[in-house]
C-alpha positions in Angstrom: -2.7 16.3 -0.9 0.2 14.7 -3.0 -1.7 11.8 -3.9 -4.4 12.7 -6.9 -7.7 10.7 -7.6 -7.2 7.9 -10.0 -5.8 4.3 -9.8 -2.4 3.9 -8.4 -0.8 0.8 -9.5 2.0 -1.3 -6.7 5.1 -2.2 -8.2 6.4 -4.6 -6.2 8.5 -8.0 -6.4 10.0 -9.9 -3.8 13.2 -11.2 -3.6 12.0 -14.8 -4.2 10.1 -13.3 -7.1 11.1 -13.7 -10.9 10.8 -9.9 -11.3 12.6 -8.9 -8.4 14.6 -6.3 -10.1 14.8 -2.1 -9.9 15.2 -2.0 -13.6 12.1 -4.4 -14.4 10.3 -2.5 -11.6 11.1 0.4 -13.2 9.5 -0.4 -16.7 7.0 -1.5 -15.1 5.9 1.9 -13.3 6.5 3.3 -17.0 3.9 1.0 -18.7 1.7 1.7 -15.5 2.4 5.2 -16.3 1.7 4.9 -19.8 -1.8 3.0 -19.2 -3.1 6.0 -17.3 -1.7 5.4 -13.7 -1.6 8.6 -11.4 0.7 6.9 -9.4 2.8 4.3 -8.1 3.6 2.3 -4.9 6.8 0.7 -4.9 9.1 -1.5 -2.3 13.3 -0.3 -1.7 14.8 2.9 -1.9 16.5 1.2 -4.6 13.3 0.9 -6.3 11.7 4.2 -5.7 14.7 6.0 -7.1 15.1 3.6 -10.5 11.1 4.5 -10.9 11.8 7.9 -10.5 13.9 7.9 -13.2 11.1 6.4 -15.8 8.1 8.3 -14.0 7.0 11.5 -13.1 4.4 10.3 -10.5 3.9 10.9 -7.1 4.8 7.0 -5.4 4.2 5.9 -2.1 7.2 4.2 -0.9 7.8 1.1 1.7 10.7 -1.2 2.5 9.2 -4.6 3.7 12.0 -6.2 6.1 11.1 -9.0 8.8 12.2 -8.6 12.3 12.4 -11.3 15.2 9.3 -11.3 17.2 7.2 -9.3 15.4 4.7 -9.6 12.6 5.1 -6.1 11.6 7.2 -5.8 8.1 6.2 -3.1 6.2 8.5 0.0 7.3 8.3 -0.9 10.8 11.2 1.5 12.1 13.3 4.2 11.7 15.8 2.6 9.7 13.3 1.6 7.1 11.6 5.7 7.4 15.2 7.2 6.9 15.7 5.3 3.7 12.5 6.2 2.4 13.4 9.7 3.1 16.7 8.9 1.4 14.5 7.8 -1.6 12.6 10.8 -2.0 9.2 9.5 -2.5 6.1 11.6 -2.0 4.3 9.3 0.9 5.5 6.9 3.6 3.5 4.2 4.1 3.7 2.5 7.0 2.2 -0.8 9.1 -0.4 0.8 11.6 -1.7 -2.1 13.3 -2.1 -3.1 16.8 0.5 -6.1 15.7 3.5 -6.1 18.3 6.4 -3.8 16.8 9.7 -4.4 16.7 11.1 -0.5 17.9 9.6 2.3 18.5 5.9 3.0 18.5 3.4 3.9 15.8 3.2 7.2 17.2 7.5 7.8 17.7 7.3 6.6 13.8 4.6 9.2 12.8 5.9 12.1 15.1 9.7 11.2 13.4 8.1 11.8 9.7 6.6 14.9 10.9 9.7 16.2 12.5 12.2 15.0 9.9 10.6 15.2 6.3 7.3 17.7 7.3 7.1 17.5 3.4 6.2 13.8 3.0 2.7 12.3 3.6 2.0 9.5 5.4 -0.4 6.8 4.9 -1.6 4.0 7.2 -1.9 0.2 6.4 -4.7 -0.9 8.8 -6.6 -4.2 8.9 -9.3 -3.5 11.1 -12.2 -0.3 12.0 -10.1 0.1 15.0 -6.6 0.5 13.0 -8.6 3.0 11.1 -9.6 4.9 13.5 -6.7 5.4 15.9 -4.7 6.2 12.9 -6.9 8.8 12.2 -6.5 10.0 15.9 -2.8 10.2 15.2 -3.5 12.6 12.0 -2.4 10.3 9.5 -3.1 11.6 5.8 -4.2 8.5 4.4 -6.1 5.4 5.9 -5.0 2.4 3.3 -7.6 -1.0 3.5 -4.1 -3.1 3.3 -3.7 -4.8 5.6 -7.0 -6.1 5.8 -6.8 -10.3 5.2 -3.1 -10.3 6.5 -3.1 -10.0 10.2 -3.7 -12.7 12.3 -7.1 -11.8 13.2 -8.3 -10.9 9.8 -6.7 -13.6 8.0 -10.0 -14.6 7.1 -11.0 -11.6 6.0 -10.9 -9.8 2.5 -11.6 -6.0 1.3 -14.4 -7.5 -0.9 -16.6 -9.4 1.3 -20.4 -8.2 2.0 -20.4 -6.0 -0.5 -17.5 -3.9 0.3 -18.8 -3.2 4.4 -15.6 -2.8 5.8 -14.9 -0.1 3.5 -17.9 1.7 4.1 -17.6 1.2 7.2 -13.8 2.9 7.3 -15.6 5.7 5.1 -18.1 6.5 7.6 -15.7 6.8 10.9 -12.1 8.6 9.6 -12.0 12.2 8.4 -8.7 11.0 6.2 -8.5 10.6 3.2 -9.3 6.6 2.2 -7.3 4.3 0.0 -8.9 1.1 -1.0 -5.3 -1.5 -1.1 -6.4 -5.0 -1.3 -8.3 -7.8 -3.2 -9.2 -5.4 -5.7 -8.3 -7.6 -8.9 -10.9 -6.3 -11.6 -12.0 -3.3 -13.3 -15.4 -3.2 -12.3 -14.5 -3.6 -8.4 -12.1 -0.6 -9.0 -14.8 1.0 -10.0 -17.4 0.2 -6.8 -14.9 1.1 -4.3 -14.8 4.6 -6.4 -17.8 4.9 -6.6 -17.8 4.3 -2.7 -16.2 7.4 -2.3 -12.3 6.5 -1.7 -9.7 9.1 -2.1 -7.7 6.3 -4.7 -7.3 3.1 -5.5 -4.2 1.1 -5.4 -4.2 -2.2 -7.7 -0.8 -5.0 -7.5 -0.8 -8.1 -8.3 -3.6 -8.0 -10.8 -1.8 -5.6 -12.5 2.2 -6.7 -12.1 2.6 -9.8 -10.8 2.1 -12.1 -14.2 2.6 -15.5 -11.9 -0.1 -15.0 -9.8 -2.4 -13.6 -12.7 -1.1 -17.0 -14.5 -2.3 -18.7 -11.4 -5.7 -17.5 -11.4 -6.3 -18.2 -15.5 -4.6 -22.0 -15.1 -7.3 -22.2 -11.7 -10.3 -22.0 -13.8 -9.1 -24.3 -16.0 -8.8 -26.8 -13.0 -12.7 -25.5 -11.9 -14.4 -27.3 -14.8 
């Protein structure tokens, strides 16, 4: 496994985003670094390689691009897997949900990775037991919880609710490894989803994403 146990931390920001920058996301994977991360997930070949630079961490990469007639954006083809090749980053993570693709098949994109770059893991970003499951069948290394609020028909779901069961539940039926991605904003949830048993924990926008922190803090304000 190329991913240790530990917190990795997403560093990530959209083009619409006042961060959106390699350099700034690249300081940012350092101060993640420097605060004890054992790794990084990061957006962009451009990206991944500026962080390489700062960090010596293992990161899972992803490109997010939109294409016509599909909800599928998180390295949804080959063109997105050949970049992250390009990049050199340790673990591919890709969009493994029953969502309508825009190419080639889940399985095309995983037997591609295998063939092309045996080297690089591969992680899964499910929303659903199902997800979970048939990316297990298809020997992914690690089952990833995010997607899990941001399909269609979870939209009204979140990582968090009943006491973590969709976890457990994803625990209990993959023989993967499991990464809780998702809703996990505070230290003490980090640590129940450990303490669940999860391979790692990745943590974004509570960690790197100051306007939607700032959102929350001006939200309780509004509360009282």
């Amino acid at each position: 496994m190329l991913l240790p146990q530990g917190l990795i931390v997403s560093c990530q920001a959209l083009e619409d985003e006042p961060l959106h920058s390699s350099y700034i996301m690249s300081k940012m994977a350092l101060a993640a670094y420097q605060g004890g991360a054992v790794g990084i997930r990061a957006n962009s070949k451009e990206d991944i390689i500026a962080i390489q630079k700062e960090v010596n961490l293992p990161i899972i990469g992803i490109v997010k691009r939109n294409y016509k007639g599909s909800n599928v954006f998180i390295t949804a083809t080959r063109r997105e897997v050949d970049e992250l090749i390009d990049s050199g980053c340790e673990v591919i993570a890709l969009d493994a949900t029953m969502q309508t693709r825009p190419n080639e098949s889940l399985e095309d994109l995983v037997h591609y990775i295998r063939t092309k770059a045996p080297n690089v893991e591969i992680m899964a970003d499910i929303s659903t037991l199902e997800e979970a499951v048939n990316a297990d069948v298809l020997a992914f290394d690690y089952i990833g919880t995010t997607l899990r609020g941001y399909t269609t028909y979870t939209k009204n779901h979140v990582l968090y609710e009943d006491n973590f069961q969709f976890l457990k539940e994803v625990l209990a039926h993959v023989n993967a490894k499991v990464i809780a991605e998702g809703n996990v904003i505070t230290p003490e949830m980090l640590k129940i989803v450990n303490q669940l048993g999860v391979h790692c924990t990745v943590v974004g926008s509570a960690i790197t994403r100051p306007k939607e922190i700032t959102q929350r803090f001006v939200k309780a304000l509004t509360n009282d």
